[in-house]
C-alpha positions in Angstrom: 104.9 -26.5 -48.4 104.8 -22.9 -48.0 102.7 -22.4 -50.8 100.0 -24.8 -48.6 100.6 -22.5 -45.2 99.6 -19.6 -47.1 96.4 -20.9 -48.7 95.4 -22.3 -45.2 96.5 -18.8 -44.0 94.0 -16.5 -46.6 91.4 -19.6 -46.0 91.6 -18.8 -42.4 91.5 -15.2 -42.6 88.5 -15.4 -45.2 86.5 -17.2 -42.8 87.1 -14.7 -39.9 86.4 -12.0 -42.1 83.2 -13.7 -43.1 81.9 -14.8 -39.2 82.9 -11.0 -37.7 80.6 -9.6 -41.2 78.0 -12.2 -39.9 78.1 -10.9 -36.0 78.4 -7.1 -37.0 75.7 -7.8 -39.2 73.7 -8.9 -36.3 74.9 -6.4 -33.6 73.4 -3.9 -35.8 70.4 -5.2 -36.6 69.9 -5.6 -33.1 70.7 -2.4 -32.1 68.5 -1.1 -34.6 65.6 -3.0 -33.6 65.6 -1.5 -30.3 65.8 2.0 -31.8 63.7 4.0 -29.9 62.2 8.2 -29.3 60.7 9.0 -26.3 58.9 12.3 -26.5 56.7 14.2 -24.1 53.7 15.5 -25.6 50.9 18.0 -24.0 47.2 19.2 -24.5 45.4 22.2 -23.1 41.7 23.3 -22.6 40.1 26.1 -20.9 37.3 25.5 -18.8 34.9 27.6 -16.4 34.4 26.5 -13.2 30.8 24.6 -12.1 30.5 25.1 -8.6 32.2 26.8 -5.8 32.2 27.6 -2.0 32.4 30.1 0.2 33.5 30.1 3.8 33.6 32.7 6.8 33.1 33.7 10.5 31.0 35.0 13.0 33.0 36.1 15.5 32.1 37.9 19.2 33.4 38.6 22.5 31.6 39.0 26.0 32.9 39.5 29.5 31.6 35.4 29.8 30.7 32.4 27.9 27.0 33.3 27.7 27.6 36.6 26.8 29.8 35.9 24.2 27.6 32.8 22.7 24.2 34.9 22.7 26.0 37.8 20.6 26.4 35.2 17.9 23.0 33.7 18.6 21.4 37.2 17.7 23.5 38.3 14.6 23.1 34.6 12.9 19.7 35.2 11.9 20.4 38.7 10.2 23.6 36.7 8.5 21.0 33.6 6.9 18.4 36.9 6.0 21.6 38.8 3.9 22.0 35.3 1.9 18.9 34.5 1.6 18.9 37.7 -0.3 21.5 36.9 -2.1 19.7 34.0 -3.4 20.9 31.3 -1.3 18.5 29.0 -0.2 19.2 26.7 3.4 20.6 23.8 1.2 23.5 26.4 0.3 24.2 27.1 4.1 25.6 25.2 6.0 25.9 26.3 9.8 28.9 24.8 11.7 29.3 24.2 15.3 30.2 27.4 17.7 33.7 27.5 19.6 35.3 29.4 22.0 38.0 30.4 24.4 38.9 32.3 27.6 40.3 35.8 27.4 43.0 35.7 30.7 44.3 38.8 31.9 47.7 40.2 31.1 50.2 41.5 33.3 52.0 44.7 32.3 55.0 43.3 30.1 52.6 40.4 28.0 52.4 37.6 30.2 49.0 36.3 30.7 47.7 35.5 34.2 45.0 32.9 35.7 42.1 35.4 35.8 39.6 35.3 33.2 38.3 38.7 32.1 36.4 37.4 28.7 35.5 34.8 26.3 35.8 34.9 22.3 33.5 32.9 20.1 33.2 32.3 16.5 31.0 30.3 14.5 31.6 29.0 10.6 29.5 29.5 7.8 30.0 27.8 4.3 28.2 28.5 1.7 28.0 26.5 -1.5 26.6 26.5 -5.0 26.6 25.9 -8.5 26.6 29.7 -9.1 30.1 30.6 -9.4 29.4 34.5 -10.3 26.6 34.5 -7.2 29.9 32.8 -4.6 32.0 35.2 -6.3 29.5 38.2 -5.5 28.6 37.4 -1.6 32.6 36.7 -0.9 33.3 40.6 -1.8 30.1 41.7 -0.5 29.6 40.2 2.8 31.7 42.6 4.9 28.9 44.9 4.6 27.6 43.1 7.3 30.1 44.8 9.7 27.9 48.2 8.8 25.1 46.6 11.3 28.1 45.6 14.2 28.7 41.8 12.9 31.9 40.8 12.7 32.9 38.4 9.5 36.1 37.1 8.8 35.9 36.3 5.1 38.5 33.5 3.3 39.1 33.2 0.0 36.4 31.2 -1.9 37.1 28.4 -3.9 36.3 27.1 -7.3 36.0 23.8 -9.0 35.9 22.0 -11.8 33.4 18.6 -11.8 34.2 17.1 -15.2 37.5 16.4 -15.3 37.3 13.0 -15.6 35.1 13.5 -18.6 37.8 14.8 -20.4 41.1 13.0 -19.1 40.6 10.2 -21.7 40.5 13.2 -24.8 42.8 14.9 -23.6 45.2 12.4 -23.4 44.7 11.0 -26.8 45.4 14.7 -27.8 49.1 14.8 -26.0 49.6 11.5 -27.6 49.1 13.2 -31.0 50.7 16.1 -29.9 53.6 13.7 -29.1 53.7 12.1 -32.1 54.1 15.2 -33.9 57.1 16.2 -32.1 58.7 12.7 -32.3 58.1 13.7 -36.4 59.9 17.0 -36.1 62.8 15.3 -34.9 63.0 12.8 -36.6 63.0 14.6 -40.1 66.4 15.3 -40.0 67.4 11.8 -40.1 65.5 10.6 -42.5 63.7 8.5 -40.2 59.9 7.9 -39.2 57.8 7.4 -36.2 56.9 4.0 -35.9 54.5 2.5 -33.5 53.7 3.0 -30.0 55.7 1.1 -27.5 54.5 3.0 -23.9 52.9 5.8 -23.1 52.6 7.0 -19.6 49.9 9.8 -18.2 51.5 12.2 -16.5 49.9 14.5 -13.7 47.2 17.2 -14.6 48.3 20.4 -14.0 45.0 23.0 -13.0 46.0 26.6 -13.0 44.6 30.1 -14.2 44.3 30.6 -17.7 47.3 32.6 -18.2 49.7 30.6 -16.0 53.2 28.9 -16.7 53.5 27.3 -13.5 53.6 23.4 -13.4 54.4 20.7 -10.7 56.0 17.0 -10.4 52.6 16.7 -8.3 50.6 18.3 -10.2 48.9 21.7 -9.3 45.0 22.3 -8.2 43.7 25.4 -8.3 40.8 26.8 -7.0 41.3 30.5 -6.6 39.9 31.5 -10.0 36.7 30.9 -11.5 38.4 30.6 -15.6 40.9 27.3 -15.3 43.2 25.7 -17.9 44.1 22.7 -17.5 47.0 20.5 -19.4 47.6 16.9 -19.7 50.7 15.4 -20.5 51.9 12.0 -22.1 55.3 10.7 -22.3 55.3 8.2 -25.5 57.9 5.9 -26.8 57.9 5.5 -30.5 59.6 3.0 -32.5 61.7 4.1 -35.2 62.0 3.2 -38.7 
């Protein structure tokens, strides 16, 4: 009888052993199955800007509203002659609408009062062109103007880049592969490969002088300089096997 309990016993145990080699078998499999490397990869190009724009004030001040408005009327047309030499045609220039406030009189510690003693006008000028060197010329050179007793406020010009969308669709098969390359390197240790693509997600375009390090969750723009590089970025999952 005892002999029977202890066959039953080893039978039972056998057949444990086997059914927990059968689900450890599968846990693992499974597990390995969903083995995954998510890398980011990234891509740069340097490109020159294709058009930019340029944007400034006429400003001028009379003891009234006419006197003040007929200043500007009489400097605008020596403004449109200096970028007409410049090589700007009226296409380039475009002339916005003139505003204007009342100058009130202040009393002796700041405060102002109700009587109007002036008025201060201003009228905007942008300029824009496919000639980045010729935007980049007039922004420095315009504030000779104040030589002949016009006053400009100059802003910084801007700069852009048109074909971007040209490019987003290389330049993301080129983090992809940059990705892939990197999901390799790690993976050499282990013995392991990259296998195929399970996502890959665009991220944002970062825009930034050439010799920049700064990036953005948002992405960055910029438009201050004429000699832009811009990086695209993919994070890509890999299978592993």
């Amino acid at each position: 009888m005892l002999e029977k309990v202890e066959k039953f016993q080893v039978l039972l145990l056998g057949i444990i052993i086997a059914i927990g080699g059968i689900v450890m078998t599968s846990i693992v499999s499974s597990a390995m199955s969903k083995d995954v490397i998510s890398v980011t990869g990234s891509y740069s190009q340097n490109v020159t800007s294709d058009s930019g724009a340029l944007e400034f004030e006429l400003k001028a001040n009379g003891v009234n509203k006419a006197a003040a408005y007929n200043t500007l009327n009489k400097q605008r047309p020596d403004v449109i002659k200096y970028l007409h030499a410049q090589g700007f045609s009226d296409k380039d220039i475009e002339i916005k609408t003139p505003r204007g406030y009342d100058v009130y009189e202040l009393t002796y510690n700041g405060n102002s009062t109700n009587k109007v003693i002036g008025f201060n006008a201003s009228q905007t000028i942008v300029l824009q062109s496919d000639d980045v060197q010729k935007i980049k010329k007039v922004s420095t050179g315009i504030t000779n103007l104040t030589a002949q007793g016009i006053d400009v406020n100059v802003y910084e010009p801007s700069y852009f880049y048109s074909k971007l969308s040209d490019l987003k669709v290389k330049m993301l098969e080129e983090a992809t592969k940059d990705a892939k390359q990197r999901a390799s390197a790690m993976l050499k240790a282990t013995h392991n490969r990259v296998g195929k693509i399970q996502s890959v997600k665009m991220g944002v375009f970062q825009i930034t002088p050439v010799n920049s390090t700064n990036v953005s969750d948002m992405g960055i723009n910029d438009t201050t300089t004429i000699e832009k590089k811009i990086t695209s970025v993919a994070n890509v999952t890999f299978g592993i096997k």
